[in-house]
C-alpha positions as a Markdown table, in Angstrom:
| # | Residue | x | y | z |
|---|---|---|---|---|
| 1 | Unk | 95.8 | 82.7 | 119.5 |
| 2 | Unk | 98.3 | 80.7 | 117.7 |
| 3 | Unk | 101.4 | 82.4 | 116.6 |
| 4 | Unk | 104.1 | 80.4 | 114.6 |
| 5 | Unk | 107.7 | 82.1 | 114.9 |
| 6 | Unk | 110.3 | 81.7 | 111.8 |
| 7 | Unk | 113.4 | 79.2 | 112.8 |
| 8 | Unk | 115.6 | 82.2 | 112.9 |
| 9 | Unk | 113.7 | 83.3 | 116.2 |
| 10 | Unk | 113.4 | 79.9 | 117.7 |
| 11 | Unk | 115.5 | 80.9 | 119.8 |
| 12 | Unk | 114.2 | 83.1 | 122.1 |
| 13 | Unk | 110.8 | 81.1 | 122.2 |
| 14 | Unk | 112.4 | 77.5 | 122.3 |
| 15 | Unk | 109.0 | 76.6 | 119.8 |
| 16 | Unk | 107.8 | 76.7 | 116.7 |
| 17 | Unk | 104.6 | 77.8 | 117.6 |
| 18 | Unk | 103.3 | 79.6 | 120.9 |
| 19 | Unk | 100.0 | 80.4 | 122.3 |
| 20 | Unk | 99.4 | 84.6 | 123.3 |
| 21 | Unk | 96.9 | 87.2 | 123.4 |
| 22 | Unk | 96.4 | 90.6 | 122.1 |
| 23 | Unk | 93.4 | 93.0 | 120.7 |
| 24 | Unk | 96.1 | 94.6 | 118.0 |
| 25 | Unk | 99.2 | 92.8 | 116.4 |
| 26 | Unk | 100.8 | 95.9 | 118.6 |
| 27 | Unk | 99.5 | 94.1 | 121.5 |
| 28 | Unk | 100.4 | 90.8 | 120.4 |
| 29 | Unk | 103.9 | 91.4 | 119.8 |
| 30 | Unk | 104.3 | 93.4 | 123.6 |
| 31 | Unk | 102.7 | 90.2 | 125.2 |
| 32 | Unk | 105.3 | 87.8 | 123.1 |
| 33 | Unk | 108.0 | 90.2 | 124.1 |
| 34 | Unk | 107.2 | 90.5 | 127.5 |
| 35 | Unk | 107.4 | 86.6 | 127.6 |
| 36 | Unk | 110.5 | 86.3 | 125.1 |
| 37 | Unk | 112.3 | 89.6 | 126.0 |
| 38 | Unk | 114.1 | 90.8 | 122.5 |
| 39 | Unk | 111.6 | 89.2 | 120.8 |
| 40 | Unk | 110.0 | 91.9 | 119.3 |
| 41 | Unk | 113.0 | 94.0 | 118.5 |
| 42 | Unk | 114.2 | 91.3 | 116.3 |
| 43 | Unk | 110.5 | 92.1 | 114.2 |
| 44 | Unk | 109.7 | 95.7 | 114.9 |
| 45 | Unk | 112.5 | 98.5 | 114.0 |
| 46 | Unk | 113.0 | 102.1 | 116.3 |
| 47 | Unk | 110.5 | 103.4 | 114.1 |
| 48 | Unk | 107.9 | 100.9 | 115.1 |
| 49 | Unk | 107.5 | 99.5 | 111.5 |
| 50 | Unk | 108.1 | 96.1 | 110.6 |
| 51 | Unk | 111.4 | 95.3 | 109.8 |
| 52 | Unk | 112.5 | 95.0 | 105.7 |
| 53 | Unk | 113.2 | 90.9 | 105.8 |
| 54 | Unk | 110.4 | 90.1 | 108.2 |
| 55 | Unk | 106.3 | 89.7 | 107.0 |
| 56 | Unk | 103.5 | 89.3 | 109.4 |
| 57 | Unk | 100.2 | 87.1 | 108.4 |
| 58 | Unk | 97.2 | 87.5 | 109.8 |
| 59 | Unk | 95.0 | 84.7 | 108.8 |
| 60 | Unk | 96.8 | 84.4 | 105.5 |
| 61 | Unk | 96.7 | 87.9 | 105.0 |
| 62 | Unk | 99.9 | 90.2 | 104.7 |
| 63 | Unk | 99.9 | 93.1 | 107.2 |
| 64 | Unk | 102.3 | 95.9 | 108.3 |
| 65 | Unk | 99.6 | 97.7 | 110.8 |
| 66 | Unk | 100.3 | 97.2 | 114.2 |
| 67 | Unk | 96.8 | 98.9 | 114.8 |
| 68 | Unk | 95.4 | 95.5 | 112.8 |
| 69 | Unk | 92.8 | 94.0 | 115.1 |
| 70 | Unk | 92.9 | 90.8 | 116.4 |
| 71 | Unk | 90.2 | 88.0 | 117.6 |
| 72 | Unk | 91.3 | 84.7 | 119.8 |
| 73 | Unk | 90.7 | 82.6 | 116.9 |
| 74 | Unk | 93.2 | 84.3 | 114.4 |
| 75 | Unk | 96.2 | 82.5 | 113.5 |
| 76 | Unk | 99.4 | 84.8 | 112.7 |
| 77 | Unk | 102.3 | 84.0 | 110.8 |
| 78 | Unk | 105.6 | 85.8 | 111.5 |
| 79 | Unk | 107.9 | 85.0 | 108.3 |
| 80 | Unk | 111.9 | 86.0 | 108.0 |
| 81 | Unk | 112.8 | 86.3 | 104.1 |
| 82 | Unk | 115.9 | 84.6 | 103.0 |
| 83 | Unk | 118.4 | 86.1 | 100.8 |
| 84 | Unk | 121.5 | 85.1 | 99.4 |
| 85 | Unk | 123.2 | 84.3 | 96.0 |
């Protein structure tokens, strides 16, 4: 599936968007991290929740289950809010 990563964690992919596989988001973010180590710390906390600036889209749809299902064909958006004054 077709996973596009926020600028802020370009870094550890190198890309904008990246190709990976997983039945859950859970899965998902294990196979990006296993390819991108400290990828998914950077978007999961210690209490396996997303973090408070980041938001995940699943096919244009906000989610914060990583028990949400996933097919080949879904597109996910991993977002980083800005702040600032």
């Amino acid at each position: 599936m077709n996973v596009l990563i926020p600028s802020a964690l370009q870094s550890y992919t190198a890309a904008k968007r990246v190709q990976a596989n997983g039945d859950t988001l859970e899965a998902l973010l294990a196979e990006l991290d296993r390819r991108y180590p400290g990828l998914r710390f950077r978007i999961i906390d210690e209490q396996d929740r997303t973090r408070a600036h980041i938001r995940i889209f699943v096919n244009g749809e906000q989610t914060f289950d990583l028990c949400h299902p996933l097919a080949p064909e879904d597109e996910v958006v991993i977002m980083q809010a800005l702040s600032g004054g």
